[in-house]
C-alpha positions as semicolon CSV with decimal commas, in nm:
position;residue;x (nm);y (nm);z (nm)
1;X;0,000;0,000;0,000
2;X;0,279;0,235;0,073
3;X;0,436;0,191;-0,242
4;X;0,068;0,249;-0,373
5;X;0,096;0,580;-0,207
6;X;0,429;0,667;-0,358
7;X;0,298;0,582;-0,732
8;X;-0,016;0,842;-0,598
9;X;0,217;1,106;-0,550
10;X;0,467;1,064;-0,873
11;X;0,157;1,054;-1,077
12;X;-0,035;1,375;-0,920
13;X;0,272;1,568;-0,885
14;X;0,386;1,492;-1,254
15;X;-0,710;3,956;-1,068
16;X;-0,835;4,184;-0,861
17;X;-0,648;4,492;-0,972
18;X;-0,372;4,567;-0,696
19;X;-0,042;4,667;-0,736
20;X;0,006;4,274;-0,766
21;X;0,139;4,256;-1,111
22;X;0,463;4,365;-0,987
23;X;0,746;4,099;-1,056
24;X;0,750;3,852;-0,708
25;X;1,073;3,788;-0,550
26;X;1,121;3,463;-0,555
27;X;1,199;3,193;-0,272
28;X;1,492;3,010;-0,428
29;X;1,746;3,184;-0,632
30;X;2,138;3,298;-0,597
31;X;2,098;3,505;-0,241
32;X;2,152;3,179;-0,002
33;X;2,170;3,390;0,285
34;X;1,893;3,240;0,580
35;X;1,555;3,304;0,517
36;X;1,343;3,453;0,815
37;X;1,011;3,329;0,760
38;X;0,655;3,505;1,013
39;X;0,333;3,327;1,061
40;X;0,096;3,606;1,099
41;X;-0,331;3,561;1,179
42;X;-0,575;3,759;0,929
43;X;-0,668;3,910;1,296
44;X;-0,342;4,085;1,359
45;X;-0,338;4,210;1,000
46;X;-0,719;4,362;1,101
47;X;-0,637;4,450;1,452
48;X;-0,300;4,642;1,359
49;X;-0,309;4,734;1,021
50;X;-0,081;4,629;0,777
51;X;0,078;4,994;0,734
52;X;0,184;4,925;1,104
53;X;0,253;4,557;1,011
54;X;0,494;4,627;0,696
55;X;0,695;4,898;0,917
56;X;0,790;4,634;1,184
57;X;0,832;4,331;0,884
58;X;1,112;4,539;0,723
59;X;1,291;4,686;1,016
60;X;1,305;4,252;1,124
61;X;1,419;4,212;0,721
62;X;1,162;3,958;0,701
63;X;1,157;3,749;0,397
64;X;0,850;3,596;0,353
65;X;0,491;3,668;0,587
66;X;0,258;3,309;0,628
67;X;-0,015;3,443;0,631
68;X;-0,378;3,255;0,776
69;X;-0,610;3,293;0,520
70;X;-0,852;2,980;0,665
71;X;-0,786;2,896;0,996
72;X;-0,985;2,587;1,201
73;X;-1,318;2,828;1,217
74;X;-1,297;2,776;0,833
75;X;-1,365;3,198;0,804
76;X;-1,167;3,345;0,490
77;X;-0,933;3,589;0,548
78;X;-0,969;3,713;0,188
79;X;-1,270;3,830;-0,036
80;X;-1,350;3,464;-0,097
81;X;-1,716;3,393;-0,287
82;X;-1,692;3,049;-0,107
83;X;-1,564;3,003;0,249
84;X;-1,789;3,317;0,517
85;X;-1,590;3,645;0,583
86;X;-1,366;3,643;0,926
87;X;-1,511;4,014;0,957
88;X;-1,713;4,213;0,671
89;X;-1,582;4,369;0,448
90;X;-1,198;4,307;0,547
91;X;-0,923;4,158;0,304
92;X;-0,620;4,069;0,520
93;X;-0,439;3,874;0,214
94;X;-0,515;4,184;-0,017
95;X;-0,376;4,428;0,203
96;X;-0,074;4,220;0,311
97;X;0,002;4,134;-0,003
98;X;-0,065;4,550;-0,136
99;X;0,217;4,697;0,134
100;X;0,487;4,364;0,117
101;X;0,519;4,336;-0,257
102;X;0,673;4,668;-0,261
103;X;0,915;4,561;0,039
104;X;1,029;4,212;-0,155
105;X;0,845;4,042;0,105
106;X;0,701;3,719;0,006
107;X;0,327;3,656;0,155
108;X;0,203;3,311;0,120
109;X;-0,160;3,190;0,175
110;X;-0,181;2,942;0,463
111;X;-0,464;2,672;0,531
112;X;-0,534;2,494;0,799
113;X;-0,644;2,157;0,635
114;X;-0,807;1,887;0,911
115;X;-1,031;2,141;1,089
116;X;-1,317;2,368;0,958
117;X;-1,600;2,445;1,164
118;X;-1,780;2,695;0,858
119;X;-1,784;2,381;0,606
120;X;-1,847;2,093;0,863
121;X;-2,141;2,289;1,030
122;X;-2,286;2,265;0,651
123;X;-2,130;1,898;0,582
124;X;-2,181;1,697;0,886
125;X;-2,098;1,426;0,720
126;X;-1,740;1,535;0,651
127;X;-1,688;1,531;1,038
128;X;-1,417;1,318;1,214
129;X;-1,530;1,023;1,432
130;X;-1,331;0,938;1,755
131;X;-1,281;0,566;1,874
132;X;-1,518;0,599;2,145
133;X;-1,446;0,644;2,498
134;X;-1,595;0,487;2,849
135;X;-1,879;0,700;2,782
136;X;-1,966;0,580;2,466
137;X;-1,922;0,217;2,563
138;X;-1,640;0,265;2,265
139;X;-1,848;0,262;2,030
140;X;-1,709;0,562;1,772
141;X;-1,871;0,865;1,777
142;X;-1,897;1,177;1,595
143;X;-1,703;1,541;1,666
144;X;-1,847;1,838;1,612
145;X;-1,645;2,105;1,691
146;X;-1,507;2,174;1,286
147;X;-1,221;1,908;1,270
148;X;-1,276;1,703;0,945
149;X;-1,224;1,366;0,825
150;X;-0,903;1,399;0,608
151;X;-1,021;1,146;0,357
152;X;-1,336;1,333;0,330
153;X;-1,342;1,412;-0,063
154;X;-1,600;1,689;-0,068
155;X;-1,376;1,885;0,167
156;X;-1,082;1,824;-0,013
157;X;-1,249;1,960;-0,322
158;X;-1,377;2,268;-0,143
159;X;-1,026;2,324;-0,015
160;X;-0,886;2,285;-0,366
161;X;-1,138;2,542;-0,477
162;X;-1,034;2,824;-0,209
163;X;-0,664;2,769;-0,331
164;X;-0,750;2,813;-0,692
165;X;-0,929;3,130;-0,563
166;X;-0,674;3,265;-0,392
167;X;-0,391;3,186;-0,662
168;X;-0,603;3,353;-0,928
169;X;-0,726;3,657;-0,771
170;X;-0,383;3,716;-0,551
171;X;-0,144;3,608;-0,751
172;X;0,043;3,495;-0,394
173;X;0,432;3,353;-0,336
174;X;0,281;3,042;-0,229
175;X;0,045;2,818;-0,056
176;X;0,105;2,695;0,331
177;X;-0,045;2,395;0,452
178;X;-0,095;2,349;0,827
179;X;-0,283;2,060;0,992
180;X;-0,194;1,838;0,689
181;X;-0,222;1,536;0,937
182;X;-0,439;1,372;1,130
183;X;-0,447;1,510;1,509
184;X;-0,442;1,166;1,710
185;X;-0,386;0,782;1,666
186;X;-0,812;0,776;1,746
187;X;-0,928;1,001;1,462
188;X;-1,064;0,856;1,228
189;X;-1,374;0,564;1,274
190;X;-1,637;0,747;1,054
191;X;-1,829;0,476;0,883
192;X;-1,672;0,573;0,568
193;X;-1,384;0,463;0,659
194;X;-1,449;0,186;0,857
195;X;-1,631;0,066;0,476
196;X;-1,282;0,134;0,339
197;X;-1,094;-0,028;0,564
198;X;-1,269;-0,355;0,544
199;X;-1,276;-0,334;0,134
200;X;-0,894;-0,292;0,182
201;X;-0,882;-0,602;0,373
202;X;-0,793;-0,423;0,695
203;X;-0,957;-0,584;1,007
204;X;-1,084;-0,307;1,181
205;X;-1,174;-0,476;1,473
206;X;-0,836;-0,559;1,542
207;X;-0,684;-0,239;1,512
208;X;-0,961;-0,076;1,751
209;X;-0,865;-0,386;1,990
210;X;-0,451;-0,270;1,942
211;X;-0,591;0,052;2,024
212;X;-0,806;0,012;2,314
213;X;-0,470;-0,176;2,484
214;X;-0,321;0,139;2,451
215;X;-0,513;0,393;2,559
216;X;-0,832;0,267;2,741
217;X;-0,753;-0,070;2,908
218;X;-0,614;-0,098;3,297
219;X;-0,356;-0,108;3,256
220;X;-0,313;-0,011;2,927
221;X;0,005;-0,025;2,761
222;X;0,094;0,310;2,639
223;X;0,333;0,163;2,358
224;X;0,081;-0,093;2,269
225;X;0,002;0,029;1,902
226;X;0,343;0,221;1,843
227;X;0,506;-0,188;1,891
228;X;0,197;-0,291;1,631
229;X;0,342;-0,063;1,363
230;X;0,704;-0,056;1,399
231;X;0,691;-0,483;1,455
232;X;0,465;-0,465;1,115
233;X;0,145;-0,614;1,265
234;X;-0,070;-0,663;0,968
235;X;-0,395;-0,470;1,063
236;X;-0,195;-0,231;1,247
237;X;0,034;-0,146;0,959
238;X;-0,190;-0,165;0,692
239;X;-0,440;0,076;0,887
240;X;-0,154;0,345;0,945
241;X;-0,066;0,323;0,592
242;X;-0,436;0,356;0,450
243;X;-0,361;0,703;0,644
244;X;-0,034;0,785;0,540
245;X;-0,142;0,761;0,195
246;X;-0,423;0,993;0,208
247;X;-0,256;1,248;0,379
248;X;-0,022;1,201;0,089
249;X;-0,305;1,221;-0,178
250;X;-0,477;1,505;-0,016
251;X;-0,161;1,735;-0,030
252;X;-0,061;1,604;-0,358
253;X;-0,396;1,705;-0,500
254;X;-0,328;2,073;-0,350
255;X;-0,018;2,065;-0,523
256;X;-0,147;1,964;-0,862
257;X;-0,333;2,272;-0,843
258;X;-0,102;2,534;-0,758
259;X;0,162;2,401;-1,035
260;X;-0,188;2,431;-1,268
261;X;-0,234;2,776;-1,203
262;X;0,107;2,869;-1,115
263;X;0,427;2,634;-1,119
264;X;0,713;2,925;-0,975
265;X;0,470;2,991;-0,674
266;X;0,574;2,805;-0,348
267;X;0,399;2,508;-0,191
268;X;0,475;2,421;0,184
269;X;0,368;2,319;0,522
270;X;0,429;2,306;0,874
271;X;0,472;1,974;1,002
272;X;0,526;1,840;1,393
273;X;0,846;1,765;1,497
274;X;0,774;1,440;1,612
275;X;0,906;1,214;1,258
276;X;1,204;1,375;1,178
277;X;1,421;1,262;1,454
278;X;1,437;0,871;1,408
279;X;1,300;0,694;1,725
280;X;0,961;0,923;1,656
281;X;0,844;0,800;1,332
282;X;0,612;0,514;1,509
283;X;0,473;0,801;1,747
284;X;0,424;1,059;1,421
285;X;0,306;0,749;1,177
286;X;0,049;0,643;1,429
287;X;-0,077;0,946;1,562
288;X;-0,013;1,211;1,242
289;X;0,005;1,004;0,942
290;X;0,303;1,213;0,898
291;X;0,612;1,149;0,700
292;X;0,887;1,377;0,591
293;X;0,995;1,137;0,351
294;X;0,686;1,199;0,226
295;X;0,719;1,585;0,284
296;X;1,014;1,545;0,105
297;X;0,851;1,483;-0,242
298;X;0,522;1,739;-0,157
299;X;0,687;2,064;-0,072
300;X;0,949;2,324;-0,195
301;X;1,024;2,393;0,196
302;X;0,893;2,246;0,503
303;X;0,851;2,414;0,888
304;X;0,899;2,169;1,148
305;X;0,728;2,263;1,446
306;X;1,038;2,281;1,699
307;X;0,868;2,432;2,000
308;X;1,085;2,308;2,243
309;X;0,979;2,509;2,524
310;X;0,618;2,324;2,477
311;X;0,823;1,997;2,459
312;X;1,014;2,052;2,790
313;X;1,333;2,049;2,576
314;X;1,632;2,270;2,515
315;X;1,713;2,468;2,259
316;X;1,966;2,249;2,141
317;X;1,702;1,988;2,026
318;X;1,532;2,223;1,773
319;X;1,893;2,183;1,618
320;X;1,860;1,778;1,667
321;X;1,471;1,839;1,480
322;X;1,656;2,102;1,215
323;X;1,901;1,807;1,154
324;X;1,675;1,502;1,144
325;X;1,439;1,694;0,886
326;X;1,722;1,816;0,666
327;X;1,821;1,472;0,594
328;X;1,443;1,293;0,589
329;X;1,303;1,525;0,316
330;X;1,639;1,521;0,174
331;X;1,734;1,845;0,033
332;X;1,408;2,023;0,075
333;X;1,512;2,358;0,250
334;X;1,375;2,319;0,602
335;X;1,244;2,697;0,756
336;X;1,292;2,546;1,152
337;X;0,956;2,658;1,350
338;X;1,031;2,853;1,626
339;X;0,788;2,967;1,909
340;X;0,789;3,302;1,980
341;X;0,543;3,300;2,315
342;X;0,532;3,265;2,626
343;X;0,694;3,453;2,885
344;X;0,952;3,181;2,890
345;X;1,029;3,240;2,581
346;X;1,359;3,555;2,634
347;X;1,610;3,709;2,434
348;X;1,842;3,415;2,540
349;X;1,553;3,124;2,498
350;X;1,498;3,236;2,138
351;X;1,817;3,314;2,050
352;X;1,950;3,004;2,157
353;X;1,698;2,778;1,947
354;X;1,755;3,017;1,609
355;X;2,141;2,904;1,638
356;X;2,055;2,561;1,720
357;X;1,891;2,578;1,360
358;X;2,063;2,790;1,174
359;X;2,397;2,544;1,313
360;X;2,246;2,227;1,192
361;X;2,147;2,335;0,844
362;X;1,815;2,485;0,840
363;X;1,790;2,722;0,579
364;X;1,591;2,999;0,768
365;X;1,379;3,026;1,067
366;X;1,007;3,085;1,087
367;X;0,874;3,244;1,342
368;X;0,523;3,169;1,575
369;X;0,392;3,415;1,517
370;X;0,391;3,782;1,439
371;X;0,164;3,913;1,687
372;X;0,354;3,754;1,994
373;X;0,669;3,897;1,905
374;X;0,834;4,161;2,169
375;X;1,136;4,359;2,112
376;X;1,352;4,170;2,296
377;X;1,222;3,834;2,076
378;X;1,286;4,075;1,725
379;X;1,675;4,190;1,909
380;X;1,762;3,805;1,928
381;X;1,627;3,725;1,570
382;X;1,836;4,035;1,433
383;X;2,121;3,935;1,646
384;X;2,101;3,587;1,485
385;X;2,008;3,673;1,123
386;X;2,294;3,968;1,099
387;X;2,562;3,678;1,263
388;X;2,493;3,458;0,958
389;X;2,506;3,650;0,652
């Protein structure tokens, strides 16, 4: 099935009148020099302005602004005639895109992919179903709080739609993908799926047995499934890779779609950081569906989530997750994630985790997010950036 998955992605891999017709700086070319890479919220952009916004983005000597154009409420941050407004009347992408193409700032358009409350209040029956709990007598149940079945197809063709929108009317430097996984090892039992499954030859029964072991029995045995995959357990494996391949197919599809309406713009994503250091891949195959093997035929840069104050780490293992991803996509240019919150986060914190990157190959940082950023946060970034040119 895997190799299935591979032959998938081979195969499907094979304006509204701005100041946008300007010539777009481009990602890759002869200035090597780190990139230093924002995530910014439509909110910020509508809460600050982007005047204020484009003042502090070239005093950082940011390269390229991420910026969320659907987010998990599924709200466009654009003038979209097919996802609802985030607020009336406002264009966030439009007037990010109107004050940073002067600057030679590059503004992509980021989606979250597994969660949209806006479409699944319309499509219920795009929704994600959980194993089932105590409560449920584990029997799988339905979620509706917006997070969506990643093999649902209607959503993936609605998604595909709001990218062609946005490439055609914005003429952006590229599409982001976030959430381009699944969010835990008990999404998804929808009955669609479970129909797939079985037509697949998958016993689902089995896996949900694997699965209960490791999360819901006393005791349970926390590396119950995680042994299932990585020993090659036939229901197990074939079950994680039913998933793996349609998180493949789903971004491939988003692919074939920007390269249709324009091959030199960008396509990327932020993935976790669990994967790209070796004795992860069970826990991000199980739980994500996540490869960067996979990544590493999908994007033209990847942003591994190496938030290593969430993680309890230090900041020399967002050099270990720079590292790991570098040589698992295998020459993709890796952006490392960085978090820019909370209070933890100082001068020193932050600076220390850029070098860790920077040191082990990455080639730029990216930054979560814009609106968290303090002055002492931007003063470690410069520090950084300036030391490696």
């Amino acid at each position: 099935m895997l190799r299935n998955a591979r032959l998938v992605c081979c195969c499907l891999i094979a304006c509204m009148a701005f100041a946008l017709c300007a010539s777009r700086p481009t990602v890759a070319g002869a200035d090597q020099r780190p990139k230093l890479a924002v995530w910014m919220w439509g909110s910020t952009v509508r809460s600050q302005g982007a005047e204020a916004i484009a003042g502090k983005l070239a005093e950082g000597n940011v390269t390229d602004v991420i910026l969320l154009v659907r987010g998990t409420s599924g709200k466009a941050e654009y003038a979209s005639a097919l996802a609802p407004p985030a607020e009336a009347g406002k264009d966030a992408l439009g007037d990010m895109i109107a004050v940073c193409r002067p600057l030679g700032i590059r503004v992509h358009a980021w989606f979250v992919f597994n969660q949209d409350k806006a479409y699944t209040d319309v499509h219920p029956e795009a929704r994600v179903w959980h194993h089932g709990k105590a409560n449920t007598e584990f029997k799988p149940y339905e979620i509706d709080d917006g997070r969506v079945c990643p093999a649902s197809p209607s959503h993936l063709e609605y998604t595909n739609a709001m990218i062609r929108e946005v490439m055609e009317r914005y003429h952006v430097d590229g599409i982001h993908l976030d959430y381009i996984r699944y969010g835990h090892m008990v999404y998804c039992f929808c009955p669609a799926h479970i129909q797939k499954a079985s037509e697949l030859g998958i016993n689902v029964d089995r896996v949900r047995e694997v699965m209960f072991e490791t999360l819901y029995a006393n005791p349970a045995n926390p590396n119950r499934f995680f042994e299932a995959y990585a020993t090659g357990e036939k229901d197990v494996g074939a079950w994680v890779n039913m998933r793996r391949a349609e998180i493949l197919e789903a971004a491939a599809s988003m692919r074939a779609v920007v390269e249709s309406i324009d091959p030199s713009a960008a396509f990327s994503a932020s993935l976790m950081p669990e994967g790209a250091i070796d004795e992860t891949v069970p826990f991000a195959m199980c739980h994500y569906a996540q490869s960067y093997e996979d990544a590493g035929k999908l994007y033209d840069f990847v942003c591994p989530m190496a938030y290593h104050i969430d993680y309890s780490k230090p900041a020399a293992w967002v050099g270990d997750v720079a590292r790991g991803a570098a040589r698992a996509v295998g020459g993709v240019p890796v952006y490392i994630g960085l978090q820019a919150y909370p209070d933890k986060c100082t001068y020193d914190e932050l600076k220390a985790a850029a070098l860790a990157g920077l040191d082990a190959g990455a080639a730029g940082v990216a930054l979560f997010r814009f609106g968290t950023m303090t002055e002492p946060r931007w003063a470690a970034i410069k520090d950084v950036m300036e030391g490696a040119k």
